[in-house]
C-alpha positions as protocol buffer text, in pm:
chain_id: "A"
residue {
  index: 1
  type: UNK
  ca { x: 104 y: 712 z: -2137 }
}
residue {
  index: 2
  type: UNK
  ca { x: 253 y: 575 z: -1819 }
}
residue {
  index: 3
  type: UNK
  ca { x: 325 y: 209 z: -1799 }
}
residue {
  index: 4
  type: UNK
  ca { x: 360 y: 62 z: -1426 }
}
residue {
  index: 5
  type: UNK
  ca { x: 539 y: -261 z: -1387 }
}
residue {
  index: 6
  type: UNK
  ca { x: 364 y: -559 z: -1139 }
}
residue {
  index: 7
  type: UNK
  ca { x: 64 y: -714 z: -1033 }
}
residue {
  index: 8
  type: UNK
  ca { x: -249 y: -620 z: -914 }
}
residue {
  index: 9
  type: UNK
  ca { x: -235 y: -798 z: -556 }
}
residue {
  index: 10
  type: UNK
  ca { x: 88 y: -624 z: -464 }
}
residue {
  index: 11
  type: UNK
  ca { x: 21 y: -388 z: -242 }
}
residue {
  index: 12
  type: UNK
  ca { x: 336 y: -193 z: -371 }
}
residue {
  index: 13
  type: UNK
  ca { x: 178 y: -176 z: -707 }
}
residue {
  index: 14
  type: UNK
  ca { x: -171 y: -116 z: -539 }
}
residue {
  index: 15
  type: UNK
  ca { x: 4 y: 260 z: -413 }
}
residue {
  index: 16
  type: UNK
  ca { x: 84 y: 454 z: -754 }
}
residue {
  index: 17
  type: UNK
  ca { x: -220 y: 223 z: -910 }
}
residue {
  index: 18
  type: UNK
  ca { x: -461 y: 390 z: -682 }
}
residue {
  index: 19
  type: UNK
  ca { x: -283 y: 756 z: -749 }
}
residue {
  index: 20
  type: UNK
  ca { x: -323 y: 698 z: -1121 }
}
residue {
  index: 21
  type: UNK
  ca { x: -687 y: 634 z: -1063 }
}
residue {
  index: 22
  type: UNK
  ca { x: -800 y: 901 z: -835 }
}
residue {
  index: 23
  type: UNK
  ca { x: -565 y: 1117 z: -1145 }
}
residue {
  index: 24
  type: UNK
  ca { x: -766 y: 933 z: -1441 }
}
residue {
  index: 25
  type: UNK
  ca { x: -430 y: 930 z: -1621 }
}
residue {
  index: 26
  type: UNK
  ca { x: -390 y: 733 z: -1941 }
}
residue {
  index: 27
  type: UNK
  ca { x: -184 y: 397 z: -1833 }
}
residue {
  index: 28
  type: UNK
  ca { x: -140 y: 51 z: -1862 }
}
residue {
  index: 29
  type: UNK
  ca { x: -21 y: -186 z: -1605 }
}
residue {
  index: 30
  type: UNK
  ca { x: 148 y: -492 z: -1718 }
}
residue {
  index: 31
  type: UNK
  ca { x: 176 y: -824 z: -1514 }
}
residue {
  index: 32
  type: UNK
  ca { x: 538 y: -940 z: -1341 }
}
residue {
  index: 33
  type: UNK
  ca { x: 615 y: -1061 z: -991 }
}
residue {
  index: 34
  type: UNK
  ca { x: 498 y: -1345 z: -835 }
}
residue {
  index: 35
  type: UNK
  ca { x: 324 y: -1595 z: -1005 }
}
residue {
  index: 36
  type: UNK
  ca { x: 327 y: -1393 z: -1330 }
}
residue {
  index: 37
  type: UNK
  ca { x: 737 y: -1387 z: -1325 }
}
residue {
  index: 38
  type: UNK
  ca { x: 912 y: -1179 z: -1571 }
}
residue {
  index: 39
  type: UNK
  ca { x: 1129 y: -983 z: -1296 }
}
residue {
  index: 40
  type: UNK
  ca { x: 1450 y: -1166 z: -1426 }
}
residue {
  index: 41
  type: UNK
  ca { x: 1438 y: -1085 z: -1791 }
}
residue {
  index: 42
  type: UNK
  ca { x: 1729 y: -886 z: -1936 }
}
residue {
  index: 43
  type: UNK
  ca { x: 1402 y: -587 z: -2042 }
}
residue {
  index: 44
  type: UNK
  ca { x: 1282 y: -589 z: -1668 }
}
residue {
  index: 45
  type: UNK
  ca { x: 1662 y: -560 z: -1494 }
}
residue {
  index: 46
  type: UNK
  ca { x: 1718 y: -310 z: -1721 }
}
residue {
  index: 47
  type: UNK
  ca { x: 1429 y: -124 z: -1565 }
}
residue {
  index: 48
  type: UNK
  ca { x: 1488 y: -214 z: -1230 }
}
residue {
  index: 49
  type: UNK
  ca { x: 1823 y: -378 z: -1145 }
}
residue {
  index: 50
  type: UNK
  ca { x: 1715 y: -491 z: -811 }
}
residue {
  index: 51
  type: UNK
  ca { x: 1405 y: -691 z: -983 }
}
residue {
  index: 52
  type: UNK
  ca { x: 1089 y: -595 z: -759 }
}
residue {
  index: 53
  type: UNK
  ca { x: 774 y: -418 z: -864 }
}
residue {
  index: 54
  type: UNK
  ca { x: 666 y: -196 z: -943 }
}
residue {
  index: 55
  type: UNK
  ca { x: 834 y: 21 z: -1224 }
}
residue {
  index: 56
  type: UNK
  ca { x: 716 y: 339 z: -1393 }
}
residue {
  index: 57
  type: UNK
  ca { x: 777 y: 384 z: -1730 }
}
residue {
  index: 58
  type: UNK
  ca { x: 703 y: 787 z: -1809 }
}
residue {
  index: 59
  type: UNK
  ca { x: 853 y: 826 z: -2176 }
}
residue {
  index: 60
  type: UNK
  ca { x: 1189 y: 854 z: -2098 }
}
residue {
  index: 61
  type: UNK
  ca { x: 1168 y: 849 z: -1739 }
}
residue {
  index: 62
  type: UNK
  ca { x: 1208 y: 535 z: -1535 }
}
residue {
  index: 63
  type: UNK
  ca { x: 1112 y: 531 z: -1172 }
}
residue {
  index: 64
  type: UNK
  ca { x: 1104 y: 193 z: -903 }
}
residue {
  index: 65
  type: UNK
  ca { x: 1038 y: 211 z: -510 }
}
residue {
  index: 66
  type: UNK
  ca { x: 646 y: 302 z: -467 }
}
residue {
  index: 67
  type: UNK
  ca { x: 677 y: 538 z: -275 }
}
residue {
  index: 68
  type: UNK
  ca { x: 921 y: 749 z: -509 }
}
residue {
  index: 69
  type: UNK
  ca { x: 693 y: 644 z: -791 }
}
residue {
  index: 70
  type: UNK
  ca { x: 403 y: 803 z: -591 }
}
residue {
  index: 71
  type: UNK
  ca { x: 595 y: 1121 z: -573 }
}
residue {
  index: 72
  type: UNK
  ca { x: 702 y: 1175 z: -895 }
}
residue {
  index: 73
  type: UNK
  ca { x: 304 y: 1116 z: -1021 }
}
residue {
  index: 74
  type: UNK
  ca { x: 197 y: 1341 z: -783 }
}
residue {
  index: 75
  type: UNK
  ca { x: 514 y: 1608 z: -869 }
}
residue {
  index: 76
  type: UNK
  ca { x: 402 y: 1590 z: -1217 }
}
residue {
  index: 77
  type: UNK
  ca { x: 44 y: 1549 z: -1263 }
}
residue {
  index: 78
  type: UNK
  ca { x: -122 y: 1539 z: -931 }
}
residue {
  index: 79
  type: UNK
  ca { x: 21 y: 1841 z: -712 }
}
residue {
  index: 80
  type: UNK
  ca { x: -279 y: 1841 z: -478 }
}
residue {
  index: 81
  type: UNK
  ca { x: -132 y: 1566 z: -332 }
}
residue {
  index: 82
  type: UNK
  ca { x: 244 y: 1637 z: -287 }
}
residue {
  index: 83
  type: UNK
  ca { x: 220 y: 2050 z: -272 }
}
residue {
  index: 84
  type: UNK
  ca { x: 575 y: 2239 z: -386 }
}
residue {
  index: 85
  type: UNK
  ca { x: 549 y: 2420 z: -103 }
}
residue {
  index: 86
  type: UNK
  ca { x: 834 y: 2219 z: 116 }
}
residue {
  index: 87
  type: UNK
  ca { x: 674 y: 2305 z: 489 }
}
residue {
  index: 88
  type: UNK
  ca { x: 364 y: 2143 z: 326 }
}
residue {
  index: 89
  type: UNK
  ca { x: 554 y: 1855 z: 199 }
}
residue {
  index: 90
  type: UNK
  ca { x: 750 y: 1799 z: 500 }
}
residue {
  index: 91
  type: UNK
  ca { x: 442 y: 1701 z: 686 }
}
residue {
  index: 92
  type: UNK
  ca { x: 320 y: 1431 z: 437 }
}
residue {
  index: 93
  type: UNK
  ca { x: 694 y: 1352 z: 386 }
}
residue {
  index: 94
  type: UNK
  ca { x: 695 y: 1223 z: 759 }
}
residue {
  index: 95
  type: UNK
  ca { x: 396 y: 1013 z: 724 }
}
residue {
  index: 96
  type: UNK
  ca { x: 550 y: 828 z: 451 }
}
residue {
  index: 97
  type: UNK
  ca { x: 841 y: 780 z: 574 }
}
residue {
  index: 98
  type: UNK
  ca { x: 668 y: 655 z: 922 }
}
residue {
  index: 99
  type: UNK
  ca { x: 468 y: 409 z: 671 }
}
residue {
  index: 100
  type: UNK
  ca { x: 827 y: 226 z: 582 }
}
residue {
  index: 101
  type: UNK
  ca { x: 970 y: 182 z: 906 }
}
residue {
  index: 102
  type: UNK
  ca { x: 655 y: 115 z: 1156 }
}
residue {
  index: 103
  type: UNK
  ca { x: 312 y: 71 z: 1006 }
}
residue {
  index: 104
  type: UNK
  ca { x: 412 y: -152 z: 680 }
}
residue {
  index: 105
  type: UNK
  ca { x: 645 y: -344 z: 886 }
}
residue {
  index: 106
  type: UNK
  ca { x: 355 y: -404 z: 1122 }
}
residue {
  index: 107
  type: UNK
  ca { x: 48 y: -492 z: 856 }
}
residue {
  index: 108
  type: UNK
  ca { x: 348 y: -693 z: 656 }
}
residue {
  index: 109
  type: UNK
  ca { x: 437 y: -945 z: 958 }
}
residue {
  index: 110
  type: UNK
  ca { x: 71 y: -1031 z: 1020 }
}
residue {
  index: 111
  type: UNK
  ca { x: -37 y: -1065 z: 660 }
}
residue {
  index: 112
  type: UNK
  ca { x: 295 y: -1320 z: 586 }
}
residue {
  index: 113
  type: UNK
  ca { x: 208 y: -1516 z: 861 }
}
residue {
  index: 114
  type: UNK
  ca { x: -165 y: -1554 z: 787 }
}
residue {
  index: 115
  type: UNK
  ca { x: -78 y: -1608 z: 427 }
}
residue {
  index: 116
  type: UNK
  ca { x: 244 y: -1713 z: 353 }
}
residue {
  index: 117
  type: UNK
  ca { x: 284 y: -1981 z: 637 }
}
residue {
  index: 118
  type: UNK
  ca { x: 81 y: -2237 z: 655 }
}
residue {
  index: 119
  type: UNK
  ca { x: -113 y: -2262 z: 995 }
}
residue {
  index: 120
  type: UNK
  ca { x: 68 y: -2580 z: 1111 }
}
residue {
  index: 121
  type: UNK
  ca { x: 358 y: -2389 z: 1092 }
}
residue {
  index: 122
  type: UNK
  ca { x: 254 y: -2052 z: 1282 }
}
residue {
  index: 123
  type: UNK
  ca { x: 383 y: -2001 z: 1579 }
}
residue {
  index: 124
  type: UNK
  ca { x: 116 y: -1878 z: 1787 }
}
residue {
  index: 125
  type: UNK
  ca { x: 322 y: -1694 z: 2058 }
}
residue {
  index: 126
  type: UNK
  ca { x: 516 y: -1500 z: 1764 }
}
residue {
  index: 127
  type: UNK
  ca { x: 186 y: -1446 z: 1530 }
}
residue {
  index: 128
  type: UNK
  ca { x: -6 y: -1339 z: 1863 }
}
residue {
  index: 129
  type: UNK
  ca { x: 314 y: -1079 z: 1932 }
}
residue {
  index: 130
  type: UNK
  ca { x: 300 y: -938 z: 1558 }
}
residue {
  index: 131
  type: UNK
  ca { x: -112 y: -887 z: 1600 }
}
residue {
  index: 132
  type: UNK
  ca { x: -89 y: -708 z: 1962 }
}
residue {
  index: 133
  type: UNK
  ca { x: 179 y: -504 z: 1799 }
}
residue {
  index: 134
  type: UNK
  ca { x: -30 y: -396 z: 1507 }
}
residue {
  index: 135
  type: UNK
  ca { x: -318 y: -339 z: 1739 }
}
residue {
  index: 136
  type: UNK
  ca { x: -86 y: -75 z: 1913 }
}
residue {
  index: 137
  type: UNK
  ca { x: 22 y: 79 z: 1565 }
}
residue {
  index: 138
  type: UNK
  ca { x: -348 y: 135 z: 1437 }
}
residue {
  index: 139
  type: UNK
  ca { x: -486 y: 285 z: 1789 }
}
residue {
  index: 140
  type: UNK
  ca { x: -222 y: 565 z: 1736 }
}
residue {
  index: 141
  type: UNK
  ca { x: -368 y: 624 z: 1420 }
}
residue {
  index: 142
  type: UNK
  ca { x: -717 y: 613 z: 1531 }
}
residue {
  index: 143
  type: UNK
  ca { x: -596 y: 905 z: 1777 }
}
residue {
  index: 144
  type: UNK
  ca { x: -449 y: 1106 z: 1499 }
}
residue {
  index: 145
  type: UNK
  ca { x: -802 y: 1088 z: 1238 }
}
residue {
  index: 146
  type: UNK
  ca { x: -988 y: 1196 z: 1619 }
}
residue {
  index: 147
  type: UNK
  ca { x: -884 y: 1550 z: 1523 }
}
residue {
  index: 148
  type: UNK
  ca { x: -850 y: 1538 z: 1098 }
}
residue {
  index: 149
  type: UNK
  ca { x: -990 y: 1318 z: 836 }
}
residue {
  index: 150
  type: UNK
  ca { x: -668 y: 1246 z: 660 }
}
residue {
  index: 151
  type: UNK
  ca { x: -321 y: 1140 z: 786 }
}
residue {
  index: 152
  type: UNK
  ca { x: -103 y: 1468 z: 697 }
}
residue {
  index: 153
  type: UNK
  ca { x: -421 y: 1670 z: 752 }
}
residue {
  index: 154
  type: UNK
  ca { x: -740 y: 1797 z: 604 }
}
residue {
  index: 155
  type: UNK
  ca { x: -736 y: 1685 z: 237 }
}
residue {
  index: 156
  type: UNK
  ca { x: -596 y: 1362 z: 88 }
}
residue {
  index: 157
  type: UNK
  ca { x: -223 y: 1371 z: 54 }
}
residue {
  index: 158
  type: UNK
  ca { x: 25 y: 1110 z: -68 }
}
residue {
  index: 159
  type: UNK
  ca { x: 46 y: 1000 z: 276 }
}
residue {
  index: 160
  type: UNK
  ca { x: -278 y: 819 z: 269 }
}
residue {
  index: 161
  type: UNK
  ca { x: -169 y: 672 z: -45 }
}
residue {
  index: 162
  type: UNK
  ca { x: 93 y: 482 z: 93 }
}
residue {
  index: 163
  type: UNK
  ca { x: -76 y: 398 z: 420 }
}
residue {
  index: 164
  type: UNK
  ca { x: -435 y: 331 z: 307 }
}
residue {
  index: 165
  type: UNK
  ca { x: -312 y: 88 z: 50 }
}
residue {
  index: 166
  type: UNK
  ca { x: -285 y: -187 z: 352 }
}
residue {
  index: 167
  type: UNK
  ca { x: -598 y: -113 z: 526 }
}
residue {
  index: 168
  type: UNK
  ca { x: -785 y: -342 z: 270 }
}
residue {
  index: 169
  type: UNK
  ca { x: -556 y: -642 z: 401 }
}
residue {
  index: 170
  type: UNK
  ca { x: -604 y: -522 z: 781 }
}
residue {
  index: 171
  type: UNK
  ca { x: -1008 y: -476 z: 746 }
}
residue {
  index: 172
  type: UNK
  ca { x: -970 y: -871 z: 593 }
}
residue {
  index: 173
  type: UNK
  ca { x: -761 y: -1027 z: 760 }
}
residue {
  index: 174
  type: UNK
  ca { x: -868 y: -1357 z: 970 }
}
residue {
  index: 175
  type: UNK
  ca { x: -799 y: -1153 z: 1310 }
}
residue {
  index: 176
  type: UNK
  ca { x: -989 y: -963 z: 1603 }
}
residue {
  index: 177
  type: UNK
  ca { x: -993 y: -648 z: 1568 }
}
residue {
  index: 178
  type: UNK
  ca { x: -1043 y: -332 z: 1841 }
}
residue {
  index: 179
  type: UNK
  ca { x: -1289 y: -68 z: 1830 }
}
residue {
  index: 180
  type: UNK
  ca { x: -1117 y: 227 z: 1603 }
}
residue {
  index: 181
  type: UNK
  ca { x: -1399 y: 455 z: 1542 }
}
residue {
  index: 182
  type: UNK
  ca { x: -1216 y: 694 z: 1347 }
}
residue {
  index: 183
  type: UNK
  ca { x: -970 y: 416 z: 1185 }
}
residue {
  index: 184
  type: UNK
  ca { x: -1319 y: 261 z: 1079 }
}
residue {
  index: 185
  type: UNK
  ca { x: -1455 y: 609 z: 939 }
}
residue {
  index: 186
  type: UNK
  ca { x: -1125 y: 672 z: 763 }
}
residue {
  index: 187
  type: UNK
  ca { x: -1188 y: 372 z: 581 }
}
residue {
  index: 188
  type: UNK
  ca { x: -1527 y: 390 z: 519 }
}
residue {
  index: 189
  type: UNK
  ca { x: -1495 y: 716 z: 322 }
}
residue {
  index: 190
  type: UNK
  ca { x: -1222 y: 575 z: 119 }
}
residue {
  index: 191
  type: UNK
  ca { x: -1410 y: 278 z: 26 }
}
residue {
  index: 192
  type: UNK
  ca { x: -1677 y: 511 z: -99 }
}
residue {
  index: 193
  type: UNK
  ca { x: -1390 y: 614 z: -398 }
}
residue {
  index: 194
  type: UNK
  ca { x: -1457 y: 418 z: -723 }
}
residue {
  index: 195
  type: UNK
  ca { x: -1032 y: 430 z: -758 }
}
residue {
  index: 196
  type: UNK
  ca { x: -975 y: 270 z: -416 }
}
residue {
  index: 197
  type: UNK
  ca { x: -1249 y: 21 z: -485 }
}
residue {
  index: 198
  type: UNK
  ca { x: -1084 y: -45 z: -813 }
}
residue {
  index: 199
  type: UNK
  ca { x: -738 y: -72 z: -710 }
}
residue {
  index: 200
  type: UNK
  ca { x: -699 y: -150 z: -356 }
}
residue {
  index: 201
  type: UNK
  ca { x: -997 y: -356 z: -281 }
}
residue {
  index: 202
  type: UNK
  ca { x: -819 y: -674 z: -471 }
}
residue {
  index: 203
  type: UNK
  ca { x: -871 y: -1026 z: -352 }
}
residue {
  index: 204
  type: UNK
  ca { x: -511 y: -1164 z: -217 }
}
residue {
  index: 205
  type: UNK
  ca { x: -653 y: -1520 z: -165 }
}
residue {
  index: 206
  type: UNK
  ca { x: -436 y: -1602 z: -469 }
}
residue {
  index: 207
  type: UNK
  ca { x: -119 y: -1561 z: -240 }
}
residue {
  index: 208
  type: UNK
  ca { x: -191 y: -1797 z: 9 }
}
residue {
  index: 209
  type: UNK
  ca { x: 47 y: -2096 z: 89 }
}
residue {
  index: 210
  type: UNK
  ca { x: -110 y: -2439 z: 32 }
}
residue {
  index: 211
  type: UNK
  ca { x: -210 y: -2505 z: 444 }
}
residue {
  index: 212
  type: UNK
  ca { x: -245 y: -2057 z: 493 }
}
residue {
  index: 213
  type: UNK
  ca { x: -615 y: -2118 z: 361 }
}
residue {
  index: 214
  type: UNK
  ca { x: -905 y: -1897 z: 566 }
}
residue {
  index: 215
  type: UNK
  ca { x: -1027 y: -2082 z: 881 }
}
């Protein structure tokens, strides 16, 4: 049975939790990080030695980083999503990899200002930069899903794992948002999966700062 390591409003944890789901894989998920704690215990930095979450526990197999947890459920039980075949691979690899350096990066700035600063505290030049810039990330997805209904192509890959996981936060968020017809059918269609409901779909209210509360 797999055991994955960290909370449920992580949106780290969120990834390989959704993967399991859409999988119906035997697994529990134990609490650590944040409030729950735990990430300093001689058990957990055994696990993990840089003491973040998640962790997969696989038998003997250890595995931390979501996105190398995602690919190493998907290697073993979930192929459909991470095909052998590397020319396939190579084009979901890039998504994920684009989902590190520019679109988490993006969603992550907003969502720490809107809840992890209290709004006396925001700058409203800087959070006004960090939405425009998001705004530009998500129209160049909406003109990818114009011409296919997932990110890497026509079935769900691993790459909508790790970028879906944030859209729950960016549908949510206290913010305008622009018309992104096929951003907003995307999402619609994944909202219609129980394991994304399940999952994803989690209430982050909990995170807010005292003074980060919703307007």
């Amino acid at each position: 049975m797999l055991i994955v390591w960290g909370r449920p409003t992580s949106v780290n944890v969120q990834k390989p939790m959704w993967l399991i789901g859409e999988l119906a894989l035997a697994h529990q998920r134990n609490d650590v990080g944040g409030a729950f704690g735990g990430l300093d215990t001689d058990q957990y930095i055994s696990m993990n030695p840089h003491q973040l979450i998640p962790t997969l526990q696989d038998d003997t197999v250890t595995v931390w980083e979501s996105e190398a947890i995602l690919r190493y459920i998907a290697g073993k039980y979930g192929e459909q999503y991470f095909p052998a075949d590397p020319s396939a691979r190579a084009g979901i690899d890039q998504w994920m990899s684009w989902v590190q350096s520019t679109w988490a990066p993006a969603m992550t700035a907003v969502f720490g200002s809107l809840v992890r600063v209290a709004t006396t505290d925001r700058d409203p030049t800087v959070f006004a930069s960090y939405v425009s810039n998001l705004h530009k990330v998500a129209a160049r997805i909406d003109k990818i899903l114009m011409s296919r209904p997932y990110l890497a192509g026509e079935s769900l890959s691993l790459a909508d794992f790790a970028f879906a996981s944030f859209l729950y936060r960016y549908y949510t968020l206290e913010i305008s948002r622009p018309e992104l017809p096929h951003l907003n059918n995307y999402y619609d269609r994944l909202c219609e999966r129980p394991a994304y409901v399940e999952h994803v779909q989690v209430d982050y209210d909990g995170l807010r700062v005292p003074g980060a509360e919703r307007q």
